[in-house]
C-alpha positions, 0 to 999 in steps of 0.5 A: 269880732266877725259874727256869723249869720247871728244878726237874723238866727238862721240856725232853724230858720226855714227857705224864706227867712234863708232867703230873706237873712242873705237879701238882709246881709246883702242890703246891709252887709255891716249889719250882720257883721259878716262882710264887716272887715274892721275888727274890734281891738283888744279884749276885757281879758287881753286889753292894748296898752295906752301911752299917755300922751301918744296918739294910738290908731284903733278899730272897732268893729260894727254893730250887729242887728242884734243891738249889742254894741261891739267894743275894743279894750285898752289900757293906760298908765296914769302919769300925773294926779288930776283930771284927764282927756279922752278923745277919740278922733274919728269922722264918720261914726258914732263912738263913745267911751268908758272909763273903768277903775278895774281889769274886769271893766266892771267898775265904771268910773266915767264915760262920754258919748257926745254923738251928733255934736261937732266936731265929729270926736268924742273928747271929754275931760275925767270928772274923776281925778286920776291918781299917777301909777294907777292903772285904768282901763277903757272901753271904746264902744260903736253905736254905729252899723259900720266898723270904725277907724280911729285915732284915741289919745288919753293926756292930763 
């Protein structure tokens, strides 16, 4: 999602915090999101289909200065009963994820954000078992300013 301006408020804003919002974005041009090309993938109403067990490359965008984490969406078939690994293979940013048990992603059944810890993936197991021919549905969200590329793979 490429915001606009958002980052500062210059609907009413005058010459100076004008100014001030194109010197800011210029500095820091993901942190507005203006000239952040990485885009988020998939949405809470239309999220991208997992293959458990097939390596997917995704992308989030950046996070804005108004501190709202941006987030693509996905979701994935169970194909076994038990617990699961998520993992996002990414080297430069801080990513994390949410499990949820609902297509409205309201329903928050796990989550994993192991910034700063080596090596640079966010890899945890499910604590709660998965059941097979359940659907679920996941969150990968950017703590970072900058848009992220990355690999995601969900196995049991």
């Amino acid at each position: 999602m490429i915001r606009t301006w958002q980052c500062v408020g210059l609907r009413r804003a005058g010459r100076f915090r004008a100014a001030l919002a194109v010197l800011l974005c210029a500095v820091v041009p993901a942190g507005c999101g203006v000239l952040d090309l990485i885009p988020s993938e998939g949405s809470p109403s239309h999220p991208v289909t997992l293959h458990v067990g097939e390596p997917h490359q995704g992308h989030v965008a950046g996070l804005p200065l108004s501190g709202d984490y941006d987030s693509s969406f996905y979701r994935f078939t169970a194909t076994l009963t038990g617990q699961y690994t998520i993992s996002i293979n990414n080297n430069d940013q801080d990513l994390g994820w949410i499990l949820y048990s609902d297509p409205g992603f309201s329903a928050r059944m796990d989550q994993c954000d192991q910034h700063g810890l080596d090596p640079p993936w966010e890899s945890c197991r499910t604590i709660p078992t998965l059941v097979a021919g359940q659907v679920y549905y996941l969150e990968v969200h950017n703590n970072s300013l900058v848009g992220s590329v990355y690999t995601v793979l969900v196995q049991p």
